[in-house]
N, C-alpha and C positions, 0 to 999 in steps of 0.2 A: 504493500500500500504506500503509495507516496505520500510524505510526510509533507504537510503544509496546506493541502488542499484539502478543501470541505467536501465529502461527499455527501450531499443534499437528493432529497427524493428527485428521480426522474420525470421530467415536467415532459408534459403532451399541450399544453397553452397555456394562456394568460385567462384570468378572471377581473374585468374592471368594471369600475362606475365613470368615465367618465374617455377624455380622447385628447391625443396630440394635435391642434391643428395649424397650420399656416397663415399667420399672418406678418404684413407689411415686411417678410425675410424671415418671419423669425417663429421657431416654433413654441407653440403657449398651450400649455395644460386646459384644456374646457370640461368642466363637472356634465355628468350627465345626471338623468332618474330612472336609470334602468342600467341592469346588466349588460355588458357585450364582454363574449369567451371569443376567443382570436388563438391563430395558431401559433407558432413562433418564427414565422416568415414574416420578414416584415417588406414595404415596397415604398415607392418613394409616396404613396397616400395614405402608408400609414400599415397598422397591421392587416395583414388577411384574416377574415372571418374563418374560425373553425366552421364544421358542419355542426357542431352542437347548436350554433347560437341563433342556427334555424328552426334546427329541430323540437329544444325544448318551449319553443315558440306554438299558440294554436294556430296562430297566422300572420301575416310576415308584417302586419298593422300593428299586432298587441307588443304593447313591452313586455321586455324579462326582466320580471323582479321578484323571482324566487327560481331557484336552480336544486333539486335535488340533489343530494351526496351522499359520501359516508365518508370517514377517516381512513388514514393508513394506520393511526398510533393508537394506543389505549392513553399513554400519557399524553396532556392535554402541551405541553412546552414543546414534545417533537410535532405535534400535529401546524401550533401557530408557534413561531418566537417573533419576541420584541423586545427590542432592546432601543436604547440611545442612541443613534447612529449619525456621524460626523463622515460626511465625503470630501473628498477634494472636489473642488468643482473643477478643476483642468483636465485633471488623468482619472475623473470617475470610478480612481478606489477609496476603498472606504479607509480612515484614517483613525476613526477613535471610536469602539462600540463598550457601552458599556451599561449598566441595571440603576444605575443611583447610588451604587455601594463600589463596588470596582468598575472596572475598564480598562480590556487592551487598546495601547495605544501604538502604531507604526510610527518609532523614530527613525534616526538614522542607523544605529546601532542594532535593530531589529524589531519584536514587539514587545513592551514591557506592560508590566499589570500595574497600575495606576489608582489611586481613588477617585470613584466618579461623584462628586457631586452635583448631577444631574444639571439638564442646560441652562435652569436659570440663575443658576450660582456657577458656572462657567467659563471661564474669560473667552473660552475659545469658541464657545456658542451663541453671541451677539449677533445680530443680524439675521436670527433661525437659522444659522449655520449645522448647528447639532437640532435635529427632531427625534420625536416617538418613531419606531419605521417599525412594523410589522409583517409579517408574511405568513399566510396562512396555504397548506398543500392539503385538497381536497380531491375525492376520487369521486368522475362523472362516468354513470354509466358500467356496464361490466366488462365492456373490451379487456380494460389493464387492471388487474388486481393491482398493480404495484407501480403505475402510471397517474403521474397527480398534474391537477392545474393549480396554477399558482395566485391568490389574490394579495395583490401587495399594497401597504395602507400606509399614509400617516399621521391621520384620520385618529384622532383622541379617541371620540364615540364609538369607530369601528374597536379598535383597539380594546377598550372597556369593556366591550359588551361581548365583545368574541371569546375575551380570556379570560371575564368571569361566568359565562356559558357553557365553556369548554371543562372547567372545571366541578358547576352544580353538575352537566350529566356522566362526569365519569363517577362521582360519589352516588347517584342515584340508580348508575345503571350496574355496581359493583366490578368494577373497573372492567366493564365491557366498551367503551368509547368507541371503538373501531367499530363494533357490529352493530351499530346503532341507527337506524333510518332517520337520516337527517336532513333539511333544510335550508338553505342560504336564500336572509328574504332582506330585500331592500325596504329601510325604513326613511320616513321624513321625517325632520322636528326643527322648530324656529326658536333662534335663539336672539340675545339683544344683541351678540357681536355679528348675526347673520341679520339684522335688522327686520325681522320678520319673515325677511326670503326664507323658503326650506333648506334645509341642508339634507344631504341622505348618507344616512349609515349602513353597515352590513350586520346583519342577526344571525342567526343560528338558533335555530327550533326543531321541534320535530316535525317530520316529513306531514305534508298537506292532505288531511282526510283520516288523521291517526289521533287518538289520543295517547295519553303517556303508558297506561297500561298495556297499551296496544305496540307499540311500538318498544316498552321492557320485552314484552311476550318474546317479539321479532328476533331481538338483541338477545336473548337467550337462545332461541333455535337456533340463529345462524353461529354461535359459538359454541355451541355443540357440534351442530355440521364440520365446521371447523378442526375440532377438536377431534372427532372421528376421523376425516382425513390427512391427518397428522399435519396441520398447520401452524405452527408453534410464535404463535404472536408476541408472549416474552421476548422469544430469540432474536424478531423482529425488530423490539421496539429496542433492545439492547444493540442490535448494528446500527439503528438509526442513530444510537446517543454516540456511538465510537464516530461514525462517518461525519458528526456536526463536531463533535472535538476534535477532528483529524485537522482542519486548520482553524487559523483564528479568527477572521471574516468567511462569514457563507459566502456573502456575493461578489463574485470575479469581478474583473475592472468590466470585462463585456455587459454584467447586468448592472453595474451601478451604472453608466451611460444612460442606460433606459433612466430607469430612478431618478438619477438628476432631472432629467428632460420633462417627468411625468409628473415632480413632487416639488421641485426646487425651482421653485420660478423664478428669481430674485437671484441669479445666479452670476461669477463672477463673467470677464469677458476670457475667453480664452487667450495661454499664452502665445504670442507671437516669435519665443526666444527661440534659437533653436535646439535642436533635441540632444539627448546624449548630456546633456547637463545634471550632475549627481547632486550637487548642492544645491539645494530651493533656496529661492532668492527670500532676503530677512523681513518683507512685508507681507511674502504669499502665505498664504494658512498653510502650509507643510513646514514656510518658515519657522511662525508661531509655535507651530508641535513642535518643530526640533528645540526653540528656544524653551520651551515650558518644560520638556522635559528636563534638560539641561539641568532648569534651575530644582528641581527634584531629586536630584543626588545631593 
C-alpha cells in the first residue's frame, strides 16, 4: 500500500445542490433547489449528467429533491467526514485540516499535528479562508455494492443535520447503519443572514413510504442476508478506517480544484510566477503556514 495516499470509497459521481456557471470570464458557484447526480466527466459546460439524475426523476419537468440510498459504513464518520478544511487557493491542495482540537498542517518540513482552534480564532482563516467542508459517500441503486456518489458541503445546516442523523440511526438501528433504507431529501429554511430568501439543506430520513419500524424490520433482514452470505461488514468498515488514515488529506490536488471552484468564491487570483518555485513567497497563504508554523517550535 502506498504510504501517503488516502484511499477513499470508489466514486461513480457527484451529488449536488447547486452549478458552476459562466459569467463575464469567470466561473461563479449558482445554488440550486433541487438535486443534480452528474458523472465524473466533466466538458467545457460543465459536468455530464449521470443517467441516475433522469431516472430517479417521474419526469424530466419534476425536480429531484429526495434520492434514495443506503450507506457503505455502519460507523457514521467513514460514511460522512468533516472537518476544518484550509486550501490553497493556487495549487488546490489542501493545507490545514483539522476538528477544533488538533490539525495537520502541510509545512515545508512535511505534515505536523498542530492545535486547531477552529476558524474563528485562526489567524490563518480570515477572509473564510478555513470553512466546515464535508463529504458524504452514499450508494444509489444496486449496480455497485461498493461504488458511492459523493455529496460535498460547506453548508453548516447540511453538515449538522447529516452528522447528527447519521448518528441517532446507527444507535436506533443497533449498529446496523449500512442496511438501513434510506433517504437524501432537500430541505428549505429562511434565515435573517438569508434575509428571508430560502436557503436549502441536505437530510437524511428514512426511505419515502416506510415508517421507522418498517424500515428496522428491512435493516435486520438485509443483515442477516448479509450475514448468511458471508459478508463481513466489520472487516469492511475497518479497511475503510486504515484506507482514510493511509494519508493525511482525503482530497488530491485534482478534487480540491473542483472544491475551490464550487465553494470558495472569494478566491485569490492565480499565481502568474513561474513554476518549479519551492519557497512560497512570505505574503501567499502557504507563506503564512510556513511562517506560523515556524513560530511553533
Amino acid at each position: 500500500m502506498l504510504k501517503g495516499l488516502a484511499l477513499t470509497p470508489p466514486v461513480l459521481g457527484r451529488i449536488s445542490i447547486g452549478k458552476v456557471v459562466e459569467r463575464n470570464g469567470k466561473r461563479l458557484p449558482e445554488k440550486d433547489d433541487q438535486f443534480t447526480i452528474t458523472s465524473q466527466v466533466q466538458s467545457r459546460d460543465g459536468w455530464l449528467l449521470h443517467p441516475l439524475n433522469d431516472e430517479l426523476r417521474q419526469s424530466k419537468e419534476d425536480k429531484l429533491r429526495s434520492i434514495p440510498i443506503r450507506l457503505l459504513f455502519n460507523e457514521p464518520e467513514l460514511n460522512f467526514r468533516a472537518d476544518y478544511t484550509l486550501f490553497d487557493r493556487q495549487s488546490g491542495r489542501p493545507l490545514c485540516v483539522g476538528n477544533g482540537e488538533t490539525c495537520k498542517r502541510a509545512a515545508q518540513d512535511g505534515i505536523q499535528s498542530l492545535p486547531c482552534p477552529s476558524p474563528d480564532a485562526c489567524p490563518l482563516a480570515k477572509g473564510g479562508a478555513c470553512k466546515p467542508y464535508g463529504r458524504l459517500n452514499v450508494i444509489i441503486g444496486d449496480e455497485d455494492s461498493l461504488g458511492s456518489f459523493v455529496f460535498r458541503t460547506t453548508g453548516f445546516n447540511s453538515i449538522r443535520t447529516l452528522a447528527a442523523r447519521l448518528h441517532y440511526f446507527q444507535a436506533i438501528s443497533g449498529n446496523r447503519l449500512a442496511c438501513l433504507p434510506l433517504e437524501l431529501r432537500l430541505r428549505g429554511k429562511s434565515t435573517r443572514q438569508s434575509h428571508g430568501t430560502p436557503i436549502f439543506y441536505v437530510d437524511l430520513t428514512i426511505r419515502a413510504g416506510m415508517d421507522m419500524s418498517e424500515a428496522l424490520h428491512k435493516a435486520n433482514e438485509l443483515d442477516t442476508q448479509r450475514q448468511t452470505a458471508g459478508f463481513d461488514q466489520r472487516a469492511l468498515d475497518d479497511a475503510a478506517r486504515r484506507g482514510f488514515g493511509n494519508g493525511a488529506f482525503e482530497d488530491s490536488e485534482e478534487d480540491s480544484h473542483v472544491v475551490i471552484e464550487e465553494f470558495f468564491v472569494n478566491s485569490e487570483p492565480a499565481s502568474t510566477s513561474s513554476q518549479g518555485e519551492s519557497q512560497p513567497a512570505p505574503n501567499s497563504l502557504a507563506g503564512k503556514l510556513e511562517a506560523l508554523t515556524s513560530q511553533s517550535h
